[in-house]
N, C-alpha and C positions, 0 to 999 in steps of 0.2 A: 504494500500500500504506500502511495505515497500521497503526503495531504500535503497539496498545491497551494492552498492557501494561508503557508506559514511561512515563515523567513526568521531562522535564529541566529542573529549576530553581533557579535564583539566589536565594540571599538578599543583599537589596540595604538600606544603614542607611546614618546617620551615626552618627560614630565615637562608639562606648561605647553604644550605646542594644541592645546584647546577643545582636548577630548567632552570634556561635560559640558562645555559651552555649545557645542554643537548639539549633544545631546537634549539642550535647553530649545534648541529653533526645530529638531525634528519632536518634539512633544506640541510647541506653538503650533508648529503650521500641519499636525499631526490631528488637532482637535484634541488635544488633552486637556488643552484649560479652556474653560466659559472667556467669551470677546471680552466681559467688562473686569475680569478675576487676575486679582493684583500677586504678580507671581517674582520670589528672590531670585535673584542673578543667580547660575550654580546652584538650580534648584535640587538634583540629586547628591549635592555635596551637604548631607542634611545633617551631621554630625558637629557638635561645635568644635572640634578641633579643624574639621576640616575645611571650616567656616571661615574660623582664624586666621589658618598659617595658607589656605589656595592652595590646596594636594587634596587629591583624593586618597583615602586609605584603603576603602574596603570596595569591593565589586558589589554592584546596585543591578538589579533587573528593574526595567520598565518596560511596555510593549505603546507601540502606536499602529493605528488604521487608516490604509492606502487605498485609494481603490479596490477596498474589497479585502485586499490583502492585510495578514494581523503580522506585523514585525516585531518578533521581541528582541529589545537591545539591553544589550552586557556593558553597564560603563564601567571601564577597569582601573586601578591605579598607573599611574606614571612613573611614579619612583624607583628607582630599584630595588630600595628594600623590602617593598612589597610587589616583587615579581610571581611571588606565591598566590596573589590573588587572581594574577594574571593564569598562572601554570593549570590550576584547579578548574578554572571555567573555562578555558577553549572546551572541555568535553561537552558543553552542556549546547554549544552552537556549530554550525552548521557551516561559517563560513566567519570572516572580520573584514572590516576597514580600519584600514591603517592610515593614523591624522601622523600628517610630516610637515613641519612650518615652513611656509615659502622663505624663508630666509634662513634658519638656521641646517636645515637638510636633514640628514643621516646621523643621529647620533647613538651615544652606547646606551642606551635603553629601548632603541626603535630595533637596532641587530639583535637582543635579546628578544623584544616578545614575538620578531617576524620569526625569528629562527627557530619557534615554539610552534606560531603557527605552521611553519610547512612545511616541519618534521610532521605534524599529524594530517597534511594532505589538504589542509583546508585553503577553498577557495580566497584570494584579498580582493579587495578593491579600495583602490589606491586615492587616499584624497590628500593632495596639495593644501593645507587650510594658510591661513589669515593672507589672503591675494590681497587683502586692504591696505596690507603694510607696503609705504613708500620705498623700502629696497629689498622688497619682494625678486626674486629670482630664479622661478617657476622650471624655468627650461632648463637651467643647471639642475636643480633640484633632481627634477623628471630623471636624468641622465643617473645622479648619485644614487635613487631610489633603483633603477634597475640594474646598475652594477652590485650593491647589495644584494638585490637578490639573486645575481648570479656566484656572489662570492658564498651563499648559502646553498648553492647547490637546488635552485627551484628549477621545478618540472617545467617541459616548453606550455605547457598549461598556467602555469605561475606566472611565468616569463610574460603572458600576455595579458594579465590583469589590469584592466581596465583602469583610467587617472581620470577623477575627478579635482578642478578647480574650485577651491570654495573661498568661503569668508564665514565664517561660523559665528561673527558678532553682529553680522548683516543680515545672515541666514538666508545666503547665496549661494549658486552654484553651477557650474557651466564645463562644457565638455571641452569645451579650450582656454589659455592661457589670456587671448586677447581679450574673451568675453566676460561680462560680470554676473547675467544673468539676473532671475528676477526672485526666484525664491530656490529649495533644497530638491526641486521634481527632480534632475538629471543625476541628483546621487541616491536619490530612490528609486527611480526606475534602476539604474543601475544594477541595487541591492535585490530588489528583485528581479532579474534575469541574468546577474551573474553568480548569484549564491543561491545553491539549490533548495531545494523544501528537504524537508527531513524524509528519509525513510526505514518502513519498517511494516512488521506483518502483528496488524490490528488484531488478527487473532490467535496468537501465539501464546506463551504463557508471558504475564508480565516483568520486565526488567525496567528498573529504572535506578540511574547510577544520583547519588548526592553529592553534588559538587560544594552545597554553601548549607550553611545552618541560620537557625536563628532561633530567637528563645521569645514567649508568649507568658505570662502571668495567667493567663486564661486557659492557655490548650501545652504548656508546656515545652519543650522541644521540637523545633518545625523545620522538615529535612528538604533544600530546597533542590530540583533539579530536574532532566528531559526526560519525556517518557520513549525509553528505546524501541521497546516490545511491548505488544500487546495494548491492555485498557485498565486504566484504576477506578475503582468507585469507590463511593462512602462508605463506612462501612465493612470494604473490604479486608480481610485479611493477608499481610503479608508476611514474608521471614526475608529478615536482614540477614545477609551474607556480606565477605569480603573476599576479594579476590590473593588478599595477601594474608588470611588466615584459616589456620585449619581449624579454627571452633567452629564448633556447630551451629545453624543458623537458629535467629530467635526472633518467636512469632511476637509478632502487633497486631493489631489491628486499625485503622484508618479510621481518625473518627471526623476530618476535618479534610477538604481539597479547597487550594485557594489559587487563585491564577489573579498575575497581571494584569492591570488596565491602567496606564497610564502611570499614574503616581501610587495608586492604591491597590490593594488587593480583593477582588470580589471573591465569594465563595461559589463552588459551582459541583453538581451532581458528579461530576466524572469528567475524565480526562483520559485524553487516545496517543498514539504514536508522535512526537512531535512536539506537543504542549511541554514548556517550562511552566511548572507547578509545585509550590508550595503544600507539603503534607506533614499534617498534625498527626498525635496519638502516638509517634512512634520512636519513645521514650528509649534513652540511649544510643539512638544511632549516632555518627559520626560520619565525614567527610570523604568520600573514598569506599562507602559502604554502600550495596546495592539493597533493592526493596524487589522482589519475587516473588512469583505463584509460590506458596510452599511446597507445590507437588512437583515443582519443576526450580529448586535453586541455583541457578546458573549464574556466578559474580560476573564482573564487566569490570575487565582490567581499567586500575586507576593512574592516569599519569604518574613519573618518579617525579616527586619535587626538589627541586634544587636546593641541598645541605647548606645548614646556614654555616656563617664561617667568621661573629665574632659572640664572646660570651660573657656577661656579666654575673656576679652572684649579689642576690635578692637574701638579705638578711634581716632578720629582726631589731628593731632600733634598740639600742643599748645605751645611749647617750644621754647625760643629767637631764636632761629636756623631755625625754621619753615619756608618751603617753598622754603630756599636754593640750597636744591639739589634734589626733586623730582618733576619728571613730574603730578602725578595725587593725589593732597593735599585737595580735597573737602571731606564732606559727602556724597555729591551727589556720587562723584567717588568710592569711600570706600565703601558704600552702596550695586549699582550694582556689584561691582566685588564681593562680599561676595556672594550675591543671586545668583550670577552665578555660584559659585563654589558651590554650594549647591543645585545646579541642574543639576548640573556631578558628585557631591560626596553622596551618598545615604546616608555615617557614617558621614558625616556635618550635626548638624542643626547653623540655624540664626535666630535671634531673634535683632528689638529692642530695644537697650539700657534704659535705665532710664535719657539719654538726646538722643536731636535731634542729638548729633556725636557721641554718642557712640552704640557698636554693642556688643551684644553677640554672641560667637562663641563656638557650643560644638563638641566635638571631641573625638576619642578614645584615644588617649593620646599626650605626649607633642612633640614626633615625626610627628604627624599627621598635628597637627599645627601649628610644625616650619616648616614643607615644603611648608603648603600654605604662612606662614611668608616671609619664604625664594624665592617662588617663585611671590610673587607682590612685594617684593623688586625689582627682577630683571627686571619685567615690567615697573618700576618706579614708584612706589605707596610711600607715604611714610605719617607714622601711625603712633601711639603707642598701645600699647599690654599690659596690668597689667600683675598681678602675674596668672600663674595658679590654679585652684580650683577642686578640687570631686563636683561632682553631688549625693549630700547627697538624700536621700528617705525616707520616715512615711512608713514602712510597718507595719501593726497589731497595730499602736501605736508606735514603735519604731524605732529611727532614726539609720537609715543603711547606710553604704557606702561601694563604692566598693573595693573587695577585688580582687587582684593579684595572680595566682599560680608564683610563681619562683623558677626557677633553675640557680644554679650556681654549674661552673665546677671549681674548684679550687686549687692552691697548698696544700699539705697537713699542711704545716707552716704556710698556711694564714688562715684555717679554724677558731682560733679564734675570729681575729679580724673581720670576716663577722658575723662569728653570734653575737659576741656584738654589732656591728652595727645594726643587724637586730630587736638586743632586742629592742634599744630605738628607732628604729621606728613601736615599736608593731608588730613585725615580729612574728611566731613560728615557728617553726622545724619541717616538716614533715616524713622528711625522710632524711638518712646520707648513701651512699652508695660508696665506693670504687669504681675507677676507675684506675685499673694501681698506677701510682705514682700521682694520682689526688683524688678527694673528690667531687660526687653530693650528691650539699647538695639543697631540696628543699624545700619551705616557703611558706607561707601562709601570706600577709603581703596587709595592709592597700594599693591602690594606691599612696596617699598622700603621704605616707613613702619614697617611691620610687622619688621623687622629689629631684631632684640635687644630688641622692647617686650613676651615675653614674663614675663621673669622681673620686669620693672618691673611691668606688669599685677598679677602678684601677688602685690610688696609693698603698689601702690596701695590691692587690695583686702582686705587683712590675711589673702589665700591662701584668699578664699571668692567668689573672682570664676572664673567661665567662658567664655572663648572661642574661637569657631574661625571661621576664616576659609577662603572657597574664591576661585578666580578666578573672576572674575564678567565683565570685558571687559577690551579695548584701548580706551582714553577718552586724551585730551592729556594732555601734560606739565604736570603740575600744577607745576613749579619745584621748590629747593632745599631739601632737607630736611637740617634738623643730627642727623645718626643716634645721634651718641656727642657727650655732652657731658664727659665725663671724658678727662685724659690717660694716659700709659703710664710708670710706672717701672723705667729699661732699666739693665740690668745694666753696670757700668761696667768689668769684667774678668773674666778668664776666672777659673775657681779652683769652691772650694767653700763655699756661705753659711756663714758665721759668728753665732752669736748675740750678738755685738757689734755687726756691723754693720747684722746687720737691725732692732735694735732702737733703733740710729741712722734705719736706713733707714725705719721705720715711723711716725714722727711725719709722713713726707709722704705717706702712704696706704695704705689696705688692702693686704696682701702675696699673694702666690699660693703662696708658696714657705716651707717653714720652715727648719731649720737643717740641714748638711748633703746638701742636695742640690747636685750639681754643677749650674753654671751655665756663660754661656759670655758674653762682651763682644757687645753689643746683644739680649742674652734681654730679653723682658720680666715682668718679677718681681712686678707689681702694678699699679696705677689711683693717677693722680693725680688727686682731684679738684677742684684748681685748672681742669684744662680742657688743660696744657699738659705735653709730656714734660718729663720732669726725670731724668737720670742720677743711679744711686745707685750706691755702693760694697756693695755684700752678703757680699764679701767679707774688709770689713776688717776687720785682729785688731787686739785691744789692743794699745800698747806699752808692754813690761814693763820696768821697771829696777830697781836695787837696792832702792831707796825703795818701791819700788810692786810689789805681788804682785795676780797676777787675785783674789786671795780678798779684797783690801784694800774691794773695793766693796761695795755689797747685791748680792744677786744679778736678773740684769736678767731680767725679764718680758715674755717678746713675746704681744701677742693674737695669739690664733689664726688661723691664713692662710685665707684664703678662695681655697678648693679649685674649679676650674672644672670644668664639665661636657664634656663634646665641644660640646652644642649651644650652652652658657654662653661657651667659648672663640670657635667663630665667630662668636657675635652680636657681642663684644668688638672681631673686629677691624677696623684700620682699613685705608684704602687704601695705606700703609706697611707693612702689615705682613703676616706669615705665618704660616700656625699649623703648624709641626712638629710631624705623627702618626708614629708609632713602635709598635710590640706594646705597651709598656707606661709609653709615657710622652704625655702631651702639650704642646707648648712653645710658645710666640708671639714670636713674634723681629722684628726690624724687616726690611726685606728689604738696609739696608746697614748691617750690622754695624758695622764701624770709626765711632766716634763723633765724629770729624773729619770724616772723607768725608761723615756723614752732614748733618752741620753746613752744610757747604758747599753739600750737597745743595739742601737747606732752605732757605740764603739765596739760591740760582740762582734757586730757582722762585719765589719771595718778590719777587723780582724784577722776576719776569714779570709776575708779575698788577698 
């Protein structure tokens, strides 16, 4: 059977090149929203972080109605870190378009998720977005998109996938480069007639694979994904299987079907070959698990997902502050929410710790796991997190770690200072290419390297430099890199900052902290940049005597503290130290507070070496 009148497809980018945005003009000109119905920019970016910071994180299904035709569209993330969202849901479609910015071209996140699509055969159609932009350049573009796909090795079928022209903020689009067109028809018609309908045999026994989860207060657990084989009904009874285990399968029954329409989910009697469908009732399933006739359990191999490759540990906050300000401060709490999100994150594992409170957590990179950071702060969790690490590997004998493709788009005055930066963190040089009055320059560089060289990146390039990085392989250990050239200024007692003392205390470095926050003995309060800690007093007061009144001085002037970010904080720390998350605070502390023991510490190991 094949049902003609579906279309299941992925929009597949790198990050920013206007995947949800387009998504926003095929739901408008889709009839998803009422003429007069006031609707947010990035209206599937419904999460406030992803509100905030303009990335999407997680993969959203929507569907719109074409002539007749029901199109369900997959908006996927950009990022790399979350390429996992990307890996998990090409199963559930049928075919992608691939958004590539008429100016920036081919980058390391567009070779990733194409090289995903067409290792599994699936039809592209290829769309040029933002034509609006004044150095737009279309026909190069076109030229970098099909050399890619021959450097991936596409089928002569691949090879000829259709290029649409668009503008996604105009919600235009046209079958050539000169034209503007007048609304998204020519990348729909496209969609449907160059991405086929699903098929499958209606009456067979049922298979349907779960690509995405989601959780209900009302129905519980809801396993989302395409019905391969056969038909679901309410009601009906299935057994979950997995193709990557040999338990035995375990019966549910269906007590809920829910399908797409636009932004919301309608409920509906039954669902046949082809439907992307939301199913309740079917408590404990997981990602990668199939749903089957019980009398016919047949799994449905699950893509491998790409191993994550760096790792933080998730421990219980131990710090004199502990407990203050969040609602869920146990292991116990810590524990389940980790497993949780590692049963909706396919690119999470969890592991534990080397004690009963602490957790290992590995991840695709330090984006990945400052949003889960950033998002159980919000729920009230409150933890500490060490330093970030590589997931080193023995292949053949030899220890490997992951290496990063990067590109960066850059002034042509800042090119030297990125690649000396990139020398000493074991970067190379792959390629140098002219852009207009800009420089891609692309690398080859350790992940590790890549640690806190964000926000250096864009001082180096006066905050007009670009780049992104994806994993690109497991290559040797490239040696020692100096990640932090600056030291830590640790709080030398417990109490509350004084503006006496920090104004003492700021002639040996930038501060983090201004006056009246409470601190605690080994907080770290600032950056030394000598290279080495230095204990400061923050909270010492003047001594007043007869002679001498606070008012007898000028009054003291602290420059202003330099405020860290979540992702500013991790980059910062170092293998001493921990970053104290909280609902509403964040702190970096050493991991042994007493500044004697810590001392002692310091000269053992000092020792050693």
């Amino acid at each position: 059977m094949i049902n003609e009148k579906i279309r299941n497809v992925a929009i597949i980018a790198h990050v920013d090149h206007g995947k949800t945005t387009l998504v926003d003009q095929m739901l408008k000109q889709g009839g998803a929203f009422r003429t007069n119905q006031s609707v947010a920019e990035r209206v599937m970016d419904s999460g406030d972080l992803e509100r905030e910071r303009g990335i999407t994180i997680l993969a959203k299904n929507t569907s719109i109605h074409y002539k007749g035709y029901k199109i369900n569209v997959v908006d996927t993330p950009g990022h790399a870190d979350f390429g996992g969202e990307v890996e998990r849901i090409l199963k559930m479609v049928n075919g992608v378009v691939l958004l590539v910015d008429s100016f920036e071209g081919t980058m390391p996140q567009t070779r990733f998720v194409l090289e995903h699509a067409l290792a599994l055969g699936l039809p592209v159609v290829v769309v040029i977005n933002k034509m609006d932009r004044p150095d737009a350049r279309p026909k190069e573009v076109a030229d970098e998109v099909l050399e890619l796909f021959m450097d991936l090795n596409a089928t002569d079928d691949q090879l000829d996938s259709p290029i649409v022209y668009c503008s996604a903020r105009t919600g235009t689009a046209s079958l050539t480069a000169d034209e503007t067109g007048e609304d998204l028809t020519p990348l729909l018609d496209k969609i449907i007639s160059h991405i086929p309908p699903p098929e499958g045999d209606e009456n067979a026994p049922l298979q349907m694979l779960v690509s995405a989860l989601d959780y209900s207060d009302y129905v519980g657990s809801i396993g989302i994904g395409r019905v391969e084989r056969g038909s679901l009904k309410q009601g009906q009874p299935v057994a979950i299987v997995n193709y990557h285990s040999d338990s035995e399968p375990v019966r549910a029954k269906v007590s809920n079907i829910y399908q797409f329409e636009g932004l919301t989910r309608t409920a509906v009697e039954s669902a046949t070959v082809g439907d992307i469908v939301c199913v309740a009732g079917v408590e404990g399933v997981t990602i990668g698990d199939t749903l089957c006739d019980p009398e016919a359990p047949e799994p449905i191999e699950f893509p491998k997902i790409s191993e994550p490759s760096v790792e933080m540990t998730f421990m219980v906050n131990n710090s004199p502050f502990a407990g203050k300000e969040g609602k869920f401060v146990t292991s116990r709490h810590l524990r389940a929410r980790l497993y949780k999100e590692a049963v909706k994150d396919v690119s999470l594992r969890v592991s534990d710790g080397e004690t009963a409170e602490s957790f290992v957590v590995c991840g695709r990179g330090e984006m990945h796991l400052s949003i889960l950071i950033e998002s159980m702060r919000r729920e009230g969790y409150e933890f500490q997190v060490s330093m970030p690490k590589v997931l080193l590997k023995n292949v053949d004998g030899v220890l490997c770690e992951p290496i990063d493709r990067l590109i960066a788009d850059v002034p042509e005055d800042s090119v030297g200072i990125v690649m000396e930066k990139m020398g000493l963190r074991k970067g190379e040089l792959v390629s140098m290419t002219p852009k207009g009055t800009r420089m891609r320059l692309e690398f080859s560089v350790p992940s590790r390297g890549l640690f806190g060289y964000k926000s250096e990146f864009l001082t180096d390039t006066k905050g007009e430099g670009i780049m992104n990085a994806v994993f690109d392989k497991y290559d040797a250990y490239r040696g020692e890199i100096n990640r932090r050239s600056v030291g830590s200024l640790i709080a030398h007692e417990t109490g509350e900052s004084i503006t006496y003392g920090l104004f003492n205390a700021q002639e040996r470095g930038p501060l983090f902290i201004g006056a009246g926050v409470p601190v605690y003995q080994g907080m770290v309060v600032g950056e030394s940049p000598r290279g080495d800690d230095i204990v400061v007093n923050v909270c010492k007061r003047k001594q007043l005597t007869n002679t001498r009144s606070s008012a007898s001085d000028d009054a003291l002037r602290l420059v202003p503290c330099k405020k860290l970010s979540l992702e500013q904080a991790i980059e910062f720390l170092a293998d001493d130290e921990l970053l104290e998350v909280t609902p509403h605070s964040y702190r970096i502390r050493k991991r042994i507070l007493d500044t004697e023991l810590r001392m002692k510490e310091w000269a053992k190991n000092r020792k050693k070496v």
